[in-house]
ZATI-69170 format. One record per residue: residue in three letters; x, y, z of N, C-alpha, C in turn. Coordinates in steps of 0.1 Angstrom, whole numbers, padded with zeros to 4 digits, always signed. Atoms other than C-alpha are relative to their C-alpha. Example, Ala and Ser with C-alpha at 12.3 -4.5 7.8 and 13.67 -1.06 7.14 Angstrom:
BEGIN
ala+0009-0012+0000+0123-0045+0078+0009+0012+0000 ser-0009-0011+0000+0137-0011+0071-0008+0011+0008 
end
This chain:
BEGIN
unk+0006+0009+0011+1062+1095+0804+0002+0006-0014 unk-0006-0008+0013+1067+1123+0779+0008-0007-0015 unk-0013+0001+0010+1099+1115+0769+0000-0013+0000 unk+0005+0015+0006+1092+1077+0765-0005-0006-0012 unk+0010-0004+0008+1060+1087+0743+0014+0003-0011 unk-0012-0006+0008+1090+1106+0721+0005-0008-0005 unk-0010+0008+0003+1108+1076+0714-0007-0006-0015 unk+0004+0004+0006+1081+1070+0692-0008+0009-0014 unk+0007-0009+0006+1064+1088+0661-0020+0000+0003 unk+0011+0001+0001+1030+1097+0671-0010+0013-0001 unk+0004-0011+0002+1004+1121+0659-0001+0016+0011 unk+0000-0015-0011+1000+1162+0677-0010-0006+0012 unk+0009+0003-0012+0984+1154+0710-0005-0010+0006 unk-0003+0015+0000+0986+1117+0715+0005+0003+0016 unk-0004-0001-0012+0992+1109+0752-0002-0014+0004 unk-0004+0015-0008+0996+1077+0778-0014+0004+0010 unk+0009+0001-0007+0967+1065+0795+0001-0015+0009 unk-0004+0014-0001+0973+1037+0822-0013-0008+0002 unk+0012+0009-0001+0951+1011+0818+0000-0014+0012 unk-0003+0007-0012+0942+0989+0848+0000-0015-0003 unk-0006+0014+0005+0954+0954+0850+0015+0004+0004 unk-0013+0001+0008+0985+0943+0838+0010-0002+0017 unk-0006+0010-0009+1002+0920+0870+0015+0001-0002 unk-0009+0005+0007+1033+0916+0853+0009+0011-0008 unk-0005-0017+0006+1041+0951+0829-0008+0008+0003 unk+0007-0011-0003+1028+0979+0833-0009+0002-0014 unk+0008+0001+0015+1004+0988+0805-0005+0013-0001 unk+0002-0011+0003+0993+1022+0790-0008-0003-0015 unk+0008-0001+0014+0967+1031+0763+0004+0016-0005 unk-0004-0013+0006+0981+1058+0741-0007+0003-0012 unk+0009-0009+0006+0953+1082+0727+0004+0004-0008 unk-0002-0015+0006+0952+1105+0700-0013+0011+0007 unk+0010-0011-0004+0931+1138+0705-0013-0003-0001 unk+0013+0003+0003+0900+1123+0695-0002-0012+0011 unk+0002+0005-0011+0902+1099+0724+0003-0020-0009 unk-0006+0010+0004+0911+1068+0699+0010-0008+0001 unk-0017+0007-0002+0938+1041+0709+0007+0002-0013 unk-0008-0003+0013+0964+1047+0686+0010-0011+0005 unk-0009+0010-0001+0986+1017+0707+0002-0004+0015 unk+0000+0006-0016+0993+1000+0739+0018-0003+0000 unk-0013+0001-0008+1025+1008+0756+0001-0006+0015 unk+0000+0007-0015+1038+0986+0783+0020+0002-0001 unk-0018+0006-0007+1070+0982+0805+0004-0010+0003 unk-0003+0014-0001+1086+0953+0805+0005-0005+0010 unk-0006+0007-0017+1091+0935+0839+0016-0002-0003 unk-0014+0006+0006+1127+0928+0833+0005-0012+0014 unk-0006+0011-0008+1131+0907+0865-0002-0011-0005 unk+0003+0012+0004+1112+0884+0846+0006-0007-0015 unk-0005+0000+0016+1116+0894+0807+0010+0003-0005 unk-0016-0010+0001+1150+0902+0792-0006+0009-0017 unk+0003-0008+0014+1145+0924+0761+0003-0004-0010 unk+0003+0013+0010+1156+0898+0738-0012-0006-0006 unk+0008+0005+0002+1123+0885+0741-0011+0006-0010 unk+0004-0010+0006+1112+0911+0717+0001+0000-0016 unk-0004+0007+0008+1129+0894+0693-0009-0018-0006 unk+0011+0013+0001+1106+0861+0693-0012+0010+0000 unk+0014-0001+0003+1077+0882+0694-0004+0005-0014 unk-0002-0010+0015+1087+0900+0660+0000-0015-0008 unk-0002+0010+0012+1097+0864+0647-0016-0007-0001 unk+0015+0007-0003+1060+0845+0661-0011+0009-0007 unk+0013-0006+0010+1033+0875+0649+0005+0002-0017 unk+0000-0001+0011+1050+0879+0616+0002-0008-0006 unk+0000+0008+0003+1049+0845+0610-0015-0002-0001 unk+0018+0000-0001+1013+0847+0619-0008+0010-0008 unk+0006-0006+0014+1005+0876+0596+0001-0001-0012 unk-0001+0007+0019+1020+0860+0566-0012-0012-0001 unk+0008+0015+0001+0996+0830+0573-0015+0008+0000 unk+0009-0006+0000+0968+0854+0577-0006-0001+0011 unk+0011-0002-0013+0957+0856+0612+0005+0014+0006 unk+0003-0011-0010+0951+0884+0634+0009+0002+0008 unk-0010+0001-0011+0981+0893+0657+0003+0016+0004 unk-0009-0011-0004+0991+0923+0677+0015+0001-0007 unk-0015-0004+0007+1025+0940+0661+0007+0007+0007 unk-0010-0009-0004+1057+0954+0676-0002+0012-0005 unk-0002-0011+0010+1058+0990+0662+0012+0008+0003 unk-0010-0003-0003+1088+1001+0656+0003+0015+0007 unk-0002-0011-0008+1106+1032+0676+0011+0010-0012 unk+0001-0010+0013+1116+1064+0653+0020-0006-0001 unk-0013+0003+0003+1152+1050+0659+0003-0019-0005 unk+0001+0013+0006+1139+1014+0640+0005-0014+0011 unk-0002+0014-0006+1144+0991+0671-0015-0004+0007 unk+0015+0003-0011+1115+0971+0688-0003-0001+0010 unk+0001-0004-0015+1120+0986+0719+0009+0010+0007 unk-0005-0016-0007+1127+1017+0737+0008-0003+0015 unk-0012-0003-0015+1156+1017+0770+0002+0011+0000 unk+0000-0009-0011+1154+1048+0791+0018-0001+0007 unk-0020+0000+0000+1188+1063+0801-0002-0013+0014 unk+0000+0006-0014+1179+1046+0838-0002-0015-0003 unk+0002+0017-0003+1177+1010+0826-0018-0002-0007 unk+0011+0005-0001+1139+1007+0819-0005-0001-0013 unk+0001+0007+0009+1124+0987+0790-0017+0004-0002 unk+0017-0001+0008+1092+1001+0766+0001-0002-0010 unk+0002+0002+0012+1078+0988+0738-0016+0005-0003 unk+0015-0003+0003+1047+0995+0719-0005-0011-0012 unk+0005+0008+0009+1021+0971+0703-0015+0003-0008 unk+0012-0004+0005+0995+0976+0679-0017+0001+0009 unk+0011+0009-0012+0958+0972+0695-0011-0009-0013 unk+0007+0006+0005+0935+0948+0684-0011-0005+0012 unk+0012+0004-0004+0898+0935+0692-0007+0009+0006 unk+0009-0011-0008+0869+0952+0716-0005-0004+0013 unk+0006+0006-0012+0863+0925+0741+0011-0008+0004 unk-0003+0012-0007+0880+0906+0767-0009-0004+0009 unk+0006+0002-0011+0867+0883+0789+0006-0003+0010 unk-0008+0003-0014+0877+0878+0824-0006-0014+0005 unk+0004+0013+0002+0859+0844+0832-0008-0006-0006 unk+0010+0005+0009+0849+0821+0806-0015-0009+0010 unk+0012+0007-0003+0811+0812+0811-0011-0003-0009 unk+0006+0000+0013+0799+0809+0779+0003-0009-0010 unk-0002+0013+0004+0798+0773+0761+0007+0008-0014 unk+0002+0000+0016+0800+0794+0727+0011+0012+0004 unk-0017-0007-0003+0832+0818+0742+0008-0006+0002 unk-0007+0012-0003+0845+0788+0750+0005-0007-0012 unk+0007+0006+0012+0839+0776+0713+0012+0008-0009 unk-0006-0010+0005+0853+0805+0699+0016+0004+0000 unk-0011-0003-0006+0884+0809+0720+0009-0014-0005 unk-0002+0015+0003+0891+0771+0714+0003+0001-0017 unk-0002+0001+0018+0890+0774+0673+0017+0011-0001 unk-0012-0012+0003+0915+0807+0675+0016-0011+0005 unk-0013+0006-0002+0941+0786+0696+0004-0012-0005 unk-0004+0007+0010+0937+0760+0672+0006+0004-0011 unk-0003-0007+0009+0941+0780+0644+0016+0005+0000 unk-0016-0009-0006+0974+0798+0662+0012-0014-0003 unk-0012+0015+0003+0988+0759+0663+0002-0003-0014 unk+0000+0008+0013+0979+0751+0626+0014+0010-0005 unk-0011-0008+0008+1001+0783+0616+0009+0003+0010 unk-0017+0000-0004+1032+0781+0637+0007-0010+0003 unk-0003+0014-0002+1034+0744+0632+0012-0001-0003 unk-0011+0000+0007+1061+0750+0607+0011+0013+0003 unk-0005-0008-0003+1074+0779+0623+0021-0005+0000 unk-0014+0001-0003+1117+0778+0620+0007+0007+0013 unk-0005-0011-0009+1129+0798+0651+0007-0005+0011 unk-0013+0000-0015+1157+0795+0680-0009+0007+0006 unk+0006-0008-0009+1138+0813+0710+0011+0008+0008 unk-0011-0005-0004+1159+0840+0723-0005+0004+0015 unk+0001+0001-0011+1144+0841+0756-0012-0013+0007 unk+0001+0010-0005+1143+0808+0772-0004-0001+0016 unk+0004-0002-0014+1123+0799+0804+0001-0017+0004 unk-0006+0017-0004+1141+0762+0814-0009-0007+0011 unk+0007+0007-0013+1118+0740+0834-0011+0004+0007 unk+0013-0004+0002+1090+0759+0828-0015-0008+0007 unk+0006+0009-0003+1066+0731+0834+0008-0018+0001 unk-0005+0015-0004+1089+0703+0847-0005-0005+0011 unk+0009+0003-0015+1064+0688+0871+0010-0008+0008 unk-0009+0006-0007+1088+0663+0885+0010+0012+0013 unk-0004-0011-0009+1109+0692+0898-0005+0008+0005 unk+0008-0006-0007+1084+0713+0906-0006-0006+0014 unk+0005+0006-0012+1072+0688+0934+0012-0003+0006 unk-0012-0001-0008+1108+0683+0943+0002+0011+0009 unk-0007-0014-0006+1112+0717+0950-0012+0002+0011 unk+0006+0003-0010+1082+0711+0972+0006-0003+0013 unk-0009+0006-0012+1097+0684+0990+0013+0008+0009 unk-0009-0008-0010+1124+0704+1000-0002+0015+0003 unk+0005-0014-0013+1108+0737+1012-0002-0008+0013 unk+0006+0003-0014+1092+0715+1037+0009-0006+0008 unk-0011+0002-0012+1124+0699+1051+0007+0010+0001 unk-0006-0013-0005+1138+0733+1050-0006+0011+0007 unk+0014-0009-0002+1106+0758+1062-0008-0009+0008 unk+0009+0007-0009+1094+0732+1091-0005+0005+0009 unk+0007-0011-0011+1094+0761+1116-0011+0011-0004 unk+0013-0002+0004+1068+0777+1091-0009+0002+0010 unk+0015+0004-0006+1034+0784+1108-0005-0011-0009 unk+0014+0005+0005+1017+0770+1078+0006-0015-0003 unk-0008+0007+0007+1045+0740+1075-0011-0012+0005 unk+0007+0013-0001+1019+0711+1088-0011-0002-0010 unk+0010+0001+0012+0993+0720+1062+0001+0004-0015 unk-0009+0001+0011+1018+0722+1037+0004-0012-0004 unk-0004+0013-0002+1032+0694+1048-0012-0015-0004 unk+0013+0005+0004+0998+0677+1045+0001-0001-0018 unk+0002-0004+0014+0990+0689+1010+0013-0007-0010 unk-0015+0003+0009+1027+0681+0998-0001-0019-0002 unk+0001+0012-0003+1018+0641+1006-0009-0004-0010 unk+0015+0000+0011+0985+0642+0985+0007+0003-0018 unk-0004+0000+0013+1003+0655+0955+0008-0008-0005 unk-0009+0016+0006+1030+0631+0957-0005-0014-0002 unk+0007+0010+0000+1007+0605+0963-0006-0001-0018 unk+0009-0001+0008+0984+0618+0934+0012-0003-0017 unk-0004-0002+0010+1014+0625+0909+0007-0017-0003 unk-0009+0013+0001+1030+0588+0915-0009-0008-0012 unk+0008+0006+0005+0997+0575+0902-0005+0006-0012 unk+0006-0007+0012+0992+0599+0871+0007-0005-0011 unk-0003+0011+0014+0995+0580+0835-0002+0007-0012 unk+0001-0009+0014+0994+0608+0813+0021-0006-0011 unk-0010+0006+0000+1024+0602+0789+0012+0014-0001 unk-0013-0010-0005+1062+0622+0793+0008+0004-0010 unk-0009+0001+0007+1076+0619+0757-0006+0010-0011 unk+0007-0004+0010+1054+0641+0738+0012+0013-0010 unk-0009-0011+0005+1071+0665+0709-0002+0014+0008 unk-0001-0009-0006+1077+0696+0719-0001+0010-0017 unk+0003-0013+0009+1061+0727+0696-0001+0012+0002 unk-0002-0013-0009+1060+0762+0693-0018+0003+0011 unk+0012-0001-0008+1030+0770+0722+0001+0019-0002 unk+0005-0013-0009+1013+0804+0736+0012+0004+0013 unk-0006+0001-0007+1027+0796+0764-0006+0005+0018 unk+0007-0010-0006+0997+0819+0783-0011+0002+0004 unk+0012+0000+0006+0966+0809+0774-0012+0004+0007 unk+0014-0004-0005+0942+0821+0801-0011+0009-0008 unk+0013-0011+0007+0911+0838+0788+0001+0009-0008 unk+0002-0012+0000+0918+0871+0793+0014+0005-0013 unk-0012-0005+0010+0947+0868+0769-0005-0006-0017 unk+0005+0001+0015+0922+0860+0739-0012+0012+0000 unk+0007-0013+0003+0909+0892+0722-0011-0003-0007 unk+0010+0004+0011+0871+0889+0707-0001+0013-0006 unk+0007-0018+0000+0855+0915+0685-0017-0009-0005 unk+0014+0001+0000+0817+0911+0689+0005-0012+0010 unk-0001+0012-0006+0813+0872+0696+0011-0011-0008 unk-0010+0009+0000+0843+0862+0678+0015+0002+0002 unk-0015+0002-0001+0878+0852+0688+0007+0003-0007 unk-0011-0005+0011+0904+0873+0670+0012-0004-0003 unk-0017+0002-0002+0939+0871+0684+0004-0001+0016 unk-0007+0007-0010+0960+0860+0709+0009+0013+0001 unk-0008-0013-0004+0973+0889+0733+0013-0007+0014 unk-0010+0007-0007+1003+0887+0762+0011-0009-0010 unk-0014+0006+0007+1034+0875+0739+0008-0004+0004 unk-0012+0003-0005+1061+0871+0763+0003-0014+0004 unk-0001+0017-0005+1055+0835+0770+0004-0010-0016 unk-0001+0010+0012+1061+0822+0733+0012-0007+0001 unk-0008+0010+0002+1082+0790+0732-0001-0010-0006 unk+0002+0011+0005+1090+0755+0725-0007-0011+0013 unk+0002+0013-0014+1070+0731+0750-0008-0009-0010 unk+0009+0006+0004+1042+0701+0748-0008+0003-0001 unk+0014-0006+0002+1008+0704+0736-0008-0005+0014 unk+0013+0005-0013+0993+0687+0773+0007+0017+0012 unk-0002-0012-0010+1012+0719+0790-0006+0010-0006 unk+0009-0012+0004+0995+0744+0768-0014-0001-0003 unk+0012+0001+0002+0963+0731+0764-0006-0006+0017 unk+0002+0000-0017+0964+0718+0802-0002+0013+0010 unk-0001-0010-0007+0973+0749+0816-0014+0010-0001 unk+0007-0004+0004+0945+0762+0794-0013+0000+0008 unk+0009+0008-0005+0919+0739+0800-0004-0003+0012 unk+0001+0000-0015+0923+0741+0840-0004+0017+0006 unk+0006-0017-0007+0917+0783+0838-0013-0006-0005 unk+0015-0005+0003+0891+0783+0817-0010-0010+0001 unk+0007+0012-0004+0871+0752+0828-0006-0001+0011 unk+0008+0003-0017+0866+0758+0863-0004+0016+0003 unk+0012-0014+0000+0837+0786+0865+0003+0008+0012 unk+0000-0006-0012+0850+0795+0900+0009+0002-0002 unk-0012-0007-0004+0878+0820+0914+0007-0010+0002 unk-0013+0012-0006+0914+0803+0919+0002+0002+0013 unk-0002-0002-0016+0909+0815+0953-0011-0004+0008 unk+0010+0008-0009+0888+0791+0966+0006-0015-0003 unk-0004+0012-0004+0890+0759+0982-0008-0011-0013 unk+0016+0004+0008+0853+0750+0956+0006-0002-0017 unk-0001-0004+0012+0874+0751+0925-0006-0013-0004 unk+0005+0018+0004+0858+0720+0899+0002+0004-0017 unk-0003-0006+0015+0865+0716+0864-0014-0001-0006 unk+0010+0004+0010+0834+0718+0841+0000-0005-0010 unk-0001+0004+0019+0829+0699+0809-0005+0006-0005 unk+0006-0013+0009+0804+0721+0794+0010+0003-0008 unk-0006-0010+0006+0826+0743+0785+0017-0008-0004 unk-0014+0010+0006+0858+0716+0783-0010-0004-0016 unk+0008+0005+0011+0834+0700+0756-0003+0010-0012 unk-0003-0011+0009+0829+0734+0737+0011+0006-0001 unk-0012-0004+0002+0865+0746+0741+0011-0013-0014 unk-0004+0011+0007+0877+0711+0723-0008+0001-0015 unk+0011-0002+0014+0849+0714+0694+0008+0012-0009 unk-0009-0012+0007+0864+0748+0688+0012-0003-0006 unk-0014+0007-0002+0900+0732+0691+0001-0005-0014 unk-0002+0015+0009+0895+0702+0667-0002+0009-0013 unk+0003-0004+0017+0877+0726+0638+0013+0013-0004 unk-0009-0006+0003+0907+0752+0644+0014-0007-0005 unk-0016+0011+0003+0938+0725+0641+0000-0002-0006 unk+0006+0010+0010+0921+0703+0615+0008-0009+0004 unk+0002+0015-0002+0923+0669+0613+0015-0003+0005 unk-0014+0005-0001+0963+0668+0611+0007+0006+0007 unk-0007-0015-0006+0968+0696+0634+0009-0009+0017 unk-0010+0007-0014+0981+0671+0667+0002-0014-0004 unk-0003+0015+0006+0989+0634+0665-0012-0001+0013 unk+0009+0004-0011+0970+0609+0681+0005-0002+0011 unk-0002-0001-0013+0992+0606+0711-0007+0013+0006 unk+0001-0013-0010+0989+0643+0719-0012+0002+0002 unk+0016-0003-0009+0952+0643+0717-0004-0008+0009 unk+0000+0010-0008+0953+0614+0738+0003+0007+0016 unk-0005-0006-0014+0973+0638+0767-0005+0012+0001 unk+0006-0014-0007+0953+0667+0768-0006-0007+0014 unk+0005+0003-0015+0930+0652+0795+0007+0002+0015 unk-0007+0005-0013+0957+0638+0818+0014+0016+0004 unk-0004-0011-0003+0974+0674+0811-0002+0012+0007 unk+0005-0005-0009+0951+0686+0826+0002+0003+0014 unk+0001+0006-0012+0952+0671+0859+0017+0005+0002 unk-0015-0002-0007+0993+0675+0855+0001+0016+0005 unk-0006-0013+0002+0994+0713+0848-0008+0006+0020 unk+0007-0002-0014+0968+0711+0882+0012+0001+0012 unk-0005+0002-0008+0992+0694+0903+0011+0011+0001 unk-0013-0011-0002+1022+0716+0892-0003+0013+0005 unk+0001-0015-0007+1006+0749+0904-0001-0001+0012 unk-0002+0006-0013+0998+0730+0933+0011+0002+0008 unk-0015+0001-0005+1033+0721+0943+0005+0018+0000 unk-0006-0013+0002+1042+0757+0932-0003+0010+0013 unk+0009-0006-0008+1019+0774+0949+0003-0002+0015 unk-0004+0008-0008+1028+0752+0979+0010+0006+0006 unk-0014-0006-0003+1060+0761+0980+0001+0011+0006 unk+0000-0015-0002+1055+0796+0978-0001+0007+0018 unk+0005-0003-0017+1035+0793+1012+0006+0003+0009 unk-0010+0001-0012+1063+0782+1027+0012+0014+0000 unk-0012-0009+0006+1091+0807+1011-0009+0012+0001 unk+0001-0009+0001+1067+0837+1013+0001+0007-0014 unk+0000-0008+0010+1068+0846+0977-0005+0006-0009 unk+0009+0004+0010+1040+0851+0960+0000+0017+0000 unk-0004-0015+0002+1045+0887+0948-0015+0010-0004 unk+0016-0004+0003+1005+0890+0936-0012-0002+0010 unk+0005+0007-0005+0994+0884+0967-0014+0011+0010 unk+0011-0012-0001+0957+0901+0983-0001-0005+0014 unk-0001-0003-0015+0959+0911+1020-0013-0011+0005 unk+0016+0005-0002+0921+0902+1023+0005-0018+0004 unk-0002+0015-0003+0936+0867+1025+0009-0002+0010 unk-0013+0001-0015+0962+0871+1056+0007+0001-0004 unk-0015+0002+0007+0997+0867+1046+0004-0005-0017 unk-0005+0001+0012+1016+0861+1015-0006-0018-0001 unk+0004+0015-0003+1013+0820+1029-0013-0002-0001 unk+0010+0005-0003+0982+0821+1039-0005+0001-0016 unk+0005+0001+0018+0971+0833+0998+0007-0012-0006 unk-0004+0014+0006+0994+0807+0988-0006-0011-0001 unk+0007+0014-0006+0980+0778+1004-0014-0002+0000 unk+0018+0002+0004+0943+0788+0997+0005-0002-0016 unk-0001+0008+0011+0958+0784+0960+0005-0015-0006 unk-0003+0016+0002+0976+0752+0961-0012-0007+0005 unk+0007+0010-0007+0947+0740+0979-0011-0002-0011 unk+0012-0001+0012+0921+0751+0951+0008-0005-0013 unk-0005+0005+0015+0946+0738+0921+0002-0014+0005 unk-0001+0012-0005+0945+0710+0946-0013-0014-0003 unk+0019+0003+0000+0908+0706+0943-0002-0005-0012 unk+0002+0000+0013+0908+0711+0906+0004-0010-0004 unk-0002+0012+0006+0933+0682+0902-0010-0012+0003 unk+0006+0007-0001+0909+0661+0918-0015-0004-0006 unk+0016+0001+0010+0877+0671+0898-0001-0004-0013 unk-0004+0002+0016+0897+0669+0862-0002-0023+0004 unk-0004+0011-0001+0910+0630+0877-0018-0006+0002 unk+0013+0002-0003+0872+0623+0890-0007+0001-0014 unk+0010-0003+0010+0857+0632+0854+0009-0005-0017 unk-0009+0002+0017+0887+0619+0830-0008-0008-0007 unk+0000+0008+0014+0871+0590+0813-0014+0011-0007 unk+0010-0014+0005+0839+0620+0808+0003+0006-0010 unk-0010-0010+0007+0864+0645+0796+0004-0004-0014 unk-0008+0004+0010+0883+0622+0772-0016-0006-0009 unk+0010+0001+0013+0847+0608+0755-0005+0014-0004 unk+0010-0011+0009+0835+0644+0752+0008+0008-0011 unk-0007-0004+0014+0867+0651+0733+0002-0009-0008 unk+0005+0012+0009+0861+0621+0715-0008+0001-0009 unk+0008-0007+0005+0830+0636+0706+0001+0012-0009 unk-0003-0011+0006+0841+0668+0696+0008-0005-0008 unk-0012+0003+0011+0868+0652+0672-0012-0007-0010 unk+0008+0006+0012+0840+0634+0655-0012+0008-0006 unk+0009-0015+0006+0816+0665+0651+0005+0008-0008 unk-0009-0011+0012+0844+0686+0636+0002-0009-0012 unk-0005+0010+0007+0854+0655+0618-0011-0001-0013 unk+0013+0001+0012+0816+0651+0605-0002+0014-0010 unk+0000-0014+0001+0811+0689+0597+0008+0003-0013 unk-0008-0005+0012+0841+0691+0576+0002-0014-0011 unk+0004+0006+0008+0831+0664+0556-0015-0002-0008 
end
């Protein structure tokens, strides 16, 4: 790790500390002597990320620091590139650190509140953003295909153990998605792309900055505030059958939302498709997840739960759940962000 550390200028006695987490890169907190982070070194998955992507994250926060918000920073390496390769192939960068708290699940109407204004705020300033994205993730949230590629694990993976209650499940979604009315044509802007929780930094009780970078693209606003709005909404583990979405906290995440955006920060279609975004971004993990069951792939997967399938299919079954509790509570959902548009609305007048 030494000679990694080297690549970079850092004061006498500075060292790598790995910090736990981190699913995806590996992640290190690099000390000085006094036991202060001086930066957070991670490895970059490369099956997933290509090092390009290093390149959008330089063009996204320093678009966001000229606008004046809070962003983690590349820091460059003593040979001025934004990322360090090892003779063997392997991919480190280093990012500033920011904030003192994360949370792991939202349960707090007013963390909710907080979190909600920041990823407004993040939309108001990269509305205008200019940028080509140099690492493209195609089909990202193409639900249509997503449930196709369902359909056909299950006519492929029928000798499966789990292929009858796959098979099941896979009926219900198709059923569910035939009949979803959200709409399909929305613009496409720059997003997060990431937005669970744990990837917004507070200090004290407020929302600073938005951590996890590798996901920045161009999609719709019902896939990044859906995707959103389906973690941090449902108070329960994704590994349960019990998942349910809460409004509470939908109702305080939107409030936050509306006073972060301002008034001209979405059209009225797109605030029209958060709701039913919801319910989509459900089904697609669903199907995914589904899939996986069948194909064995799920690379994060916890013994505790049987097989790679068997974890699968307790998640498709709980994002299965979830779609049904968002659909069950839409016209709810949609007046309580109704509400929240007309409180921010009153407030800032």
């Amino acid at each position: 790790m030494q000679d990694v550390l080297d690549a970079w200028d850092w004061p006498v006695g500075a060292a790598a500390e790995r910090a736990p987490g981190g699913l995806i890169n590996h992640t290190w907190w690099v000390r000085g002597a006094d036991g202060i982070a001086l930066g957070v070194l991670q490895q970059l998955n490369t099956s997933i990320f290509r090092p390009e992507v290093h390149e959008d994250i330089e063009a996204v926060t320093a678009h966001l620091a000229s606008r004046g918000l809070p962003t983690p920073r590349l820091v460059r390496t003593r040979a001025g590139g934004l990322f360090h390769l090892t003779g063997d192939g392997r991919c480190f960068r280093v990012l500033t650190t920011i904030g003192d708290r994360t949370v792991d699940k939202l349960l707090d109407p007013a963390d909710a509140r907080e979190a909600g204004a920041l990823v407004g705020r993040f939309h108001r300033a990269v509305a205008d953003l200019d940028w080509s994205f140099r690492m493209v993730r195609p089909g990202a949230h193409d639900t249509p295909t997503h449930l196709r590629g369902l359909r056909e694990a299950v006519l492929v993976h029928h000798d499966h153990r789990l292929w009858p209650e796959v098979r099941e499940l896979a009926e219900e979604l198709d059923v569910g998605w035939r009949s979803w009315r959200g709409p399909r044509d929305l613009p496409r802007r720059v997003i997060h792309g990431d937005l669970k929780i744990s990837n917004v930094r507070f200090v004290g009780p407020r929302a600073l900055a938005l951590i996890d970078l590798d996901t920045f693209a161009r999609d719709t606003i019902d896939a990044e505030l859906g995707d959103a709005m389906r973690s941090w909404c449902n108070p329960l583990a994704e590994d349960t059958l019990d998942a349910r979405f809460e409004l509470d906290l939908f109702a305080a995440a939107m409030e936050g939302y509306a006073a972060g955006a301002g008034p001209d920060g979405l059209s009225e279609a797109e605030w029209a498709a958060i709701v039913p975004g919801i319910e989509r971004i459900c089904v697609e993990l669903a199907a995914r997840f589904a899939r996986d069951a069948l194909e064995e792939r799920y690379f994060g997967w916890n013994p505790r739960f049987g097989g790679r399938g068997e974890h699968n299919l307790l998640r498709a079954r709980g994002q299965a759940a979830l779609a049904r509790s968002v659909r069950s509570q839409a016209d709810a959902a949609t007046a309580a962000l109704s509400r929240a548009r007309l409180r921010t609305a009153g407030s800032a007048g």
